[in-house]
C-alpha positions in Angstrom: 7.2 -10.9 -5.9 9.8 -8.2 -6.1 12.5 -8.7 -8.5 11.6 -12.4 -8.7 12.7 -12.9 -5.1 10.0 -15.4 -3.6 6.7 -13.3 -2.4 6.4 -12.1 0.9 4.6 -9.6 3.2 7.1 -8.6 4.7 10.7 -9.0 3.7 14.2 -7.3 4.0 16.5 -6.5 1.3 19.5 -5.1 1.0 20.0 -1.5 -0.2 21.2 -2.4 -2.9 19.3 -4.9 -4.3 16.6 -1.8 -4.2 18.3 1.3 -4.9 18.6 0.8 -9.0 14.7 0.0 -9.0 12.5 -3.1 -9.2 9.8 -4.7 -10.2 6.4 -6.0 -8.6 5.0 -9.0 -10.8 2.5 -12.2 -10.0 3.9 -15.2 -9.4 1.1 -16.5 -12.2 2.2 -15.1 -15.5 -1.5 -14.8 -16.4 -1.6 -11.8 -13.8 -0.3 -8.2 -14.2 0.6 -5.5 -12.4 -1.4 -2.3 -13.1 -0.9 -0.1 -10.6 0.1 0.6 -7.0 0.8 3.0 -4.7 4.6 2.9 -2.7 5.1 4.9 0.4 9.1 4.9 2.1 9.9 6.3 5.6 13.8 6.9 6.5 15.2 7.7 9.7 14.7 11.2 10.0 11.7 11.4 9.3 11.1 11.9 5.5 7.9 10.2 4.6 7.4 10.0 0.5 4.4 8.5 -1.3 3.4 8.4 -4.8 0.9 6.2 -7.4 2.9 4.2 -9.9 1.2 3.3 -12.8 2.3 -0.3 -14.2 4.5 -2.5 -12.2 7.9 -0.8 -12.0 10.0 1.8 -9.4 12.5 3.2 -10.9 15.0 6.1 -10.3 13.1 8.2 -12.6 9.6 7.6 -11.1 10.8 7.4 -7.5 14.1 9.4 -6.8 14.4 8.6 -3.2 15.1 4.5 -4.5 18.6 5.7 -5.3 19.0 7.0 -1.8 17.7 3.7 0.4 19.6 3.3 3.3 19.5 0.7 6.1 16.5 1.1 8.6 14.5 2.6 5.7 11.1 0.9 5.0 9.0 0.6 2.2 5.2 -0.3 1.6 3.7 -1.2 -1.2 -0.3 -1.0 -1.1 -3.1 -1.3 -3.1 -1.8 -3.3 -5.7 -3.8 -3.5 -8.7 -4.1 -6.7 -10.5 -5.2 -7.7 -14.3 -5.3 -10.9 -15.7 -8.1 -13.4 -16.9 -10.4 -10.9 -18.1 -10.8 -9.6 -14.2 -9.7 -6.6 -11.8 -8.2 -7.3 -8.3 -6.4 -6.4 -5.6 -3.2 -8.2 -4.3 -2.3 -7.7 -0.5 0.6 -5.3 0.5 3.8 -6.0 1.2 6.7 -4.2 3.9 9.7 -4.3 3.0 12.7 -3.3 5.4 16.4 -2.3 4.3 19.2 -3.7 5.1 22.7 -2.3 4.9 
């Protein structure tokens, strides 16, 4: 769930909704974002990928957020999950940006 918009796997948003930053949380409280790794194409051809620890992009730990454009896509893979005493792995999620 990003920015507690209703979970998807792939979803468009609008630039921005995304460009201050967001958040990645578990639709079941009991379950926390760790870590995960975010990787954004643009249009001509920048490619940018980087770990995030916890569960939060932000204009400090990603700059490019601030610079999201329409036709710009994000993934967001290998998302570590905590909760209930146990490790896991959510599934990824595209997202495409809108104008």
């Amino acid at each position: 769930m990003i920015n507690h918009f209703e979970p998807c796997s792939y979803c468009n948003f609008k630039a921005v909704v995304l460009n201050g930053g967001f958040e990645i949380n578990i639709s079941d409280s009991a379950y926390k974002v760790t870590a995960f790794k975010i990787f954004i194409s643009d249009n001509s051809g920048t490619f940018f990928r980087k770990t995030i620890l916890g569960n939060r992009v932000t204009k400090k730990n990603v700059k490019m957020i601030s610079k999201l454009k329409a036709g710009d896509v994000i993934s967001i893979e290998c998302i570590n999950v905590f909760g209930k005493g146990e490790r896991s792995m959510a599934t990824g999620m595209t997202i495409g940006v809108d104008k």
